[in-house]
Legacy VTK file of the C-alpha trace (Angstrom):
# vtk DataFile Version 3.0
C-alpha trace
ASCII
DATASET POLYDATA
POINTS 220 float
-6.290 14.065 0.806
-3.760 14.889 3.775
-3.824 14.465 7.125
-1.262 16.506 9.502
-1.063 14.876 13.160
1.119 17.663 14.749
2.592 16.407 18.237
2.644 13.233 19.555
-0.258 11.031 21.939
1.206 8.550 23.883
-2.047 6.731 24.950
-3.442 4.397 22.297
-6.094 5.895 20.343
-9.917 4.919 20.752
-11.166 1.114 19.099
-13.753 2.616 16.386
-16.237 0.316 15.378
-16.436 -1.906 12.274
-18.339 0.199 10.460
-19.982 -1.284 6.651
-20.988 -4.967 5.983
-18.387 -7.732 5.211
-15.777 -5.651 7.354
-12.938 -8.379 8.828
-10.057 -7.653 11.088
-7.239 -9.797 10.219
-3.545 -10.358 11.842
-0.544 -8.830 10.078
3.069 -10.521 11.334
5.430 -8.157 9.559
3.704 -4.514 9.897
4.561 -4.596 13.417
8.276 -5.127 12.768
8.065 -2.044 10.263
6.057 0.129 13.151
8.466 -0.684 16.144
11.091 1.238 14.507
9.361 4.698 15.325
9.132 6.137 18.246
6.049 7.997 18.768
7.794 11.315 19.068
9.810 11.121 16.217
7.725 12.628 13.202
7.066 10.133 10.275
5.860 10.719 7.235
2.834 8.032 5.769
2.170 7.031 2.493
-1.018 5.156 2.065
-1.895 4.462 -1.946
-5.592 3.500 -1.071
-8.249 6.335 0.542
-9.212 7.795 3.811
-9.606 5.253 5.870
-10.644 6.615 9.822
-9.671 3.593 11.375
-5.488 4.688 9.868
-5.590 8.094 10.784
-7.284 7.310 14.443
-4.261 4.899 14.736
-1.457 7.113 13.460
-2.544 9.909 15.637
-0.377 8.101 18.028
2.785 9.370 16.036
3.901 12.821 15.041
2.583 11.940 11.594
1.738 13.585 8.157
-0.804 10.802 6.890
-1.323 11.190 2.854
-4.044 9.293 1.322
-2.914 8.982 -2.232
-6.164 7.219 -3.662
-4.537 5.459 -6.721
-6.136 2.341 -6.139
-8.303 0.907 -9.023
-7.916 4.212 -11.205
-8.648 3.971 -13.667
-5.925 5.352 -15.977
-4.080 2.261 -14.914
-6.714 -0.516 -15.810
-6.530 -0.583 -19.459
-3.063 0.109 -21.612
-3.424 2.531 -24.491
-3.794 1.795 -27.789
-1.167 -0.298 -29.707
0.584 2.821 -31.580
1.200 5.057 -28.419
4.181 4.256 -26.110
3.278 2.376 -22.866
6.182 3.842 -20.712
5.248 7.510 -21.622
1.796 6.972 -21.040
2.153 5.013 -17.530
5.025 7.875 -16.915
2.323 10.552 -17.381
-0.830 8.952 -15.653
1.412 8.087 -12.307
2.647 11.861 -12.779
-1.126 12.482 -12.524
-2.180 10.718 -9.997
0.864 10.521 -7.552
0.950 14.309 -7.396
3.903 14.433 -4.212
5.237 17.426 -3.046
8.715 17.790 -4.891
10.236 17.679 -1.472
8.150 15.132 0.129
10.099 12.242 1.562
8.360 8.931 2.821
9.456 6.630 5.566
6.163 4.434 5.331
4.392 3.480 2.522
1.329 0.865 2.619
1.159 -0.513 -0.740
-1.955 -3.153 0.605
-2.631 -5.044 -2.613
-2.150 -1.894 -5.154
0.523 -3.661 -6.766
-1.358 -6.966 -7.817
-3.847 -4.711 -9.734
-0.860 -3.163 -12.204
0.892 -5.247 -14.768
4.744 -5.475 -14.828
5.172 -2.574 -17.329
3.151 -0.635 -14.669
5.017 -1.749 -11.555
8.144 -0.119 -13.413
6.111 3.057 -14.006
5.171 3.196 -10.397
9.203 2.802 -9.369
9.832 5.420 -10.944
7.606 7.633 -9.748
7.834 6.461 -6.519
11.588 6.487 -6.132
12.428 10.368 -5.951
10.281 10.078 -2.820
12.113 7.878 -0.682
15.184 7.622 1.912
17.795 4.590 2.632
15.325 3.716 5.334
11.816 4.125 3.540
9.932 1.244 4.084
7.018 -0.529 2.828
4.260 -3.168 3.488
2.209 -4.407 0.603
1.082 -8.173 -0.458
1.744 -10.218 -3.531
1.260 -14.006 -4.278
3.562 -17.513 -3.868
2.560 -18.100 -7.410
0.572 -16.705 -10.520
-2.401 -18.612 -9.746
-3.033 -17.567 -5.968
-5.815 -15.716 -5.595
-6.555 -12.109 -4.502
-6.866 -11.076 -0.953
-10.482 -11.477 -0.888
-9.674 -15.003 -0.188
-13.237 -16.533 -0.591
-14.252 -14.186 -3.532
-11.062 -12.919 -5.214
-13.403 -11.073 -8.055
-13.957 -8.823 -4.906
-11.814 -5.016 -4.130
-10.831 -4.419 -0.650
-10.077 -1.611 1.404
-7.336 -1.705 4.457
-7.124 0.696 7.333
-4.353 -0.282 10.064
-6.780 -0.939 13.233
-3.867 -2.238 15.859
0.108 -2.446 15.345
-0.919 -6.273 14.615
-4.293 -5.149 12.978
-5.744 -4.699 9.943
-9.455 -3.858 9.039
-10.158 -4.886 5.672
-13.656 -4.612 4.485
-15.394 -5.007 0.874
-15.708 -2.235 -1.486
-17.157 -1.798 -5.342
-14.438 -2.004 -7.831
-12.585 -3.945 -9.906
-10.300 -6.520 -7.752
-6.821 -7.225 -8.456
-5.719 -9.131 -11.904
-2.039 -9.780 -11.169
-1.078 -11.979 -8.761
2.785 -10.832 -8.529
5.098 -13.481 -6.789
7.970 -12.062 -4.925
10.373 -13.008 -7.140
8.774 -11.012 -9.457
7.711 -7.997 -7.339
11.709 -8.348 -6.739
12.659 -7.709 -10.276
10.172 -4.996 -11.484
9.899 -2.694 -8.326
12.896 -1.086 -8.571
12.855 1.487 -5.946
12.096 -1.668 -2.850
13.911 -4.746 -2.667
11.519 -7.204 -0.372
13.241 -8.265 2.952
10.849 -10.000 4.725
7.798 -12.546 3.029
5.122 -14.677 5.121
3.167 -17.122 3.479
-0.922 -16.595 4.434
-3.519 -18.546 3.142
-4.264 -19.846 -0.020
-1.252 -18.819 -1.653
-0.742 -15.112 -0.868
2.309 -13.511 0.606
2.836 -10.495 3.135
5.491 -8.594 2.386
7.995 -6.209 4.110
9.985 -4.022 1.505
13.129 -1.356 2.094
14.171 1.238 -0.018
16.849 0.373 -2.345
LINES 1 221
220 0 1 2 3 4 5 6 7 8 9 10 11 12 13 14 15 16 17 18 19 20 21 22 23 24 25 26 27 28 29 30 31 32 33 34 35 36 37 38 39 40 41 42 43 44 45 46 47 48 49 50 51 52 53 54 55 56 57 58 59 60 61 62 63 64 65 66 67 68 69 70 71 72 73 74 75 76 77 78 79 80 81 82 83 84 85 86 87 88 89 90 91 92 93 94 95 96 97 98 99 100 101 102 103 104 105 106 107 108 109 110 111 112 113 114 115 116 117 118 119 120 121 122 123 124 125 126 127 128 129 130 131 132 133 134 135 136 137 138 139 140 141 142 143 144 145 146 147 148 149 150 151 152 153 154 155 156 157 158 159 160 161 162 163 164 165 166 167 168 169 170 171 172 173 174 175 176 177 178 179 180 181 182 183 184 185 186 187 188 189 190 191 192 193 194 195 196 197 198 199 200 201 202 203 204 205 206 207 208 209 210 211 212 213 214 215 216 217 218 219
């Protein structure tokens, strides 16, 4: 699903309510040091790898923005590796073909990764790179969140067995708020996250509670 915001609105948009049960805003410290690079008349391009969330389009209407809701999060062709005689990089290869289904020409300055990369195991997180790579610039960046160690657990915090789904709410803001699922598995450290991800190398990482990291990534 796309969203085109074609010219720019210099007034903040409208606070929406926190729509759903279990919905939580929470503070992000390194977003806003990815957003202040864009002025709100220069046109960006968005990549968000969860789905439509209104609260992220009703903030990037702000920008000259093309918003694109990629919706790979929790597919299932990425839960479960095939079958031990067929080969895992061809198959990852062809199911992030599938689902990341970019125009050839489509370049991305922003990309919120949210927690899509703790649910994919390392052979994935190379599959992703490379799928992901032909779609960047020198100054694509990215936000995501990984772990300080293997054992942290997932965003959810007080029930990691839990899926989430973001929407930006403020520069500083995020709304995160409960939804059915399977929740993350793979609690990637930054040093890891480092050496698998091949298209980002991670520039910035804050420690949050309980063990999880927010992370600021650049395009290699």
């Amino acid at each position: 699903m796309k969203q085109n915001r074609d010219g720019a609105e210099q007034a903040p948009p409208p606070r929406l309510p926190l729509a759903g049960s279990g919905a939580e805003i929470r503070s992000t410290l390194l977003l806003p040091l990815l957003l202040e690079r864009f002025d709100p008349e220069e046109p960006i391009h968005v990549l968000d790898v969860g789905y439509g969330a209104a609260e992220t389009v009703a903030f990037f209407s702000r920008y000259r923005c093309r918003l694109h809701f990629a919706g790979i999060i929790g597919a299932l062709e990425l839960e479960t590796l095939p079958a031990e005689d067929v080969d895992v990089d061809e198959y990852l290869d062809a199911a992030f073909a599938r689902l990341c289904d970019f125009a050839p020409d489509a370049r991305f300055d922003v990309c919120l990764l949210w927690d899509f990369l703790n649910y994919l195991p390392v052979s994935a997180l190379h599959a992703f790179s490379r799928v992901l790579r032909p779609h960047l610039h020198r100054q694509s960046h990215a936000h995501g969140f990984g772990a300080f160690k293997a054992t942290a657990p997932a965003m959810a915090r007080a029930a990691p067995e839990t899926a989430l789904r973001y929407g930006v709410y403020d520069v500083d803001k995020l709304l995160v708020r409960p939804q059915h699922g399977a929740a993350p598995r793979h609690s990637h450290s930054r040093a890891v996250l480092a050496d698998a991800l091949g298209c980002f190398e991670v520039v910035r990482g804050t420690l949050l509670k309980e063990g999880t990291m927010e992370l600021l990534l650049q395009a290699r």
